[in-house]
C-alpha positions as CSV (number, residue, x, y, z in Angstrom):
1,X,57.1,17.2,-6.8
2,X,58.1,14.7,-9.2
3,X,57.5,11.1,-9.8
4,X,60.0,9.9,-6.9
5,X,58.0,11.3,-4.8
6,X,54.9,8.9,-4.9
7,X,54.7,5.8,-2.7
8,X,52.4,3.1,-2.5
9,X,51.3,1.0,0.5
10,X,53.4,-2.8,1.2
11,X,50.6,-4.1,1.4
12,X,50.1,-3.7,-2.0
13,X,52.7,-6.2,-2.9
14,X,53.3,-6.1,-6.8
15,X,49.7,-5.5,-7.4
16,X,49.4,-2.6,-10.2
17,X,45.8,-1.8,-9.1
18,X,46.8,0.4,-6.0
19,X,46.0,3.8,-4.3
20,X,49.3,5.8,-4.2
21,X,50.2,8.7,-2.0
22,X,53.1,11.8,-2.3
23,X,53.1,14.3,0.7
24,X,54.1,18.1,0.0
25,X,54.3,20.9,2.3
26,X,50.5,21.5,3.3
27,X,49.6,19.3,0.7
28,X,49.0,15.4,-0.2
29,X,48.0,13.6,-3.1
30,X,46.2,10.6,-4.3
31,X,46.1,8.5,-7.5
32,X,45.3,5.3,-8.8
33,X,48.4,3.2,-10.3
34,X,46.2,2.5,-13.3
35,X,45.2,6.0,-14.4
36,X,47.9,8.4,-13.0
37,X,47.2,10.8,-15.0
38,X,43.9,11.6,-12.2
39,X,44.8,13.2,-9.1
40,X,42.9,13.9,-5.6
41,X,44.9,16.6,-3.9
42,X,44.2,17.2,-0.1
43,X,45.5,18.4,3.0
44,X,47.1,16.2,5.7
45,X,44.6,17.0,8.1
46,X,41.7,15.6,5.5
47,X,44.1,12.3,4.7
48,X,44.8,11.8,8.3
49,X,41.1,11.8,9.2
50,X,40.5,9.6,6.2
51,X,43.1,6.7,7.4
52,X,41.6,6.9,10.9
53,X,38.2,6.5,9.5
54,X,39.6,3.6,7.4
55,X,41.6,1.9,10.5
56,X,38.4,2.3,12.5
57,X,36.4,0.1,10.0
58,X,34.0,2.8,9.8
59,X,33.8,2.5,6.1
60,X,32.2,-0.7,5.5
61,X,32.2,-0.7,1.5
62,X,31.0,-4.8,1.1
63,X,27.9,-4.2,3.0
């Protein structure tokens, strides 16, 4: 994969502090736009559980 490959949510605007995302074959990866150098690798099945779980509200992080 190379560094085209990553994407980062619109809703990010120009914000640098930012989850960003790149999608392989059976794969999918995470980083922070600050520290790129760290990277969560996953499956899509894992991710897409994780984004439902985050659409849901189900992770209430300011409580």
């Amino acid at each position: 994969m190379s560094e085209l490959d990553w994407q980062k949510s619109s809703f990010s605007g120009d914000d640098a502090n930012c989850v960003e995302v790149r999608v392989g074959v059976g794969l999918v990866e995470l980083r922070e736009s600050d520290d790129g150098d760290v990277i969560l690798p996953t499956n899509p099945a894992a991710f897409a559980n994780l984004l439902t779980t985050i659409k849901s509200g189900q992770l209430n992080l300011h409580a």
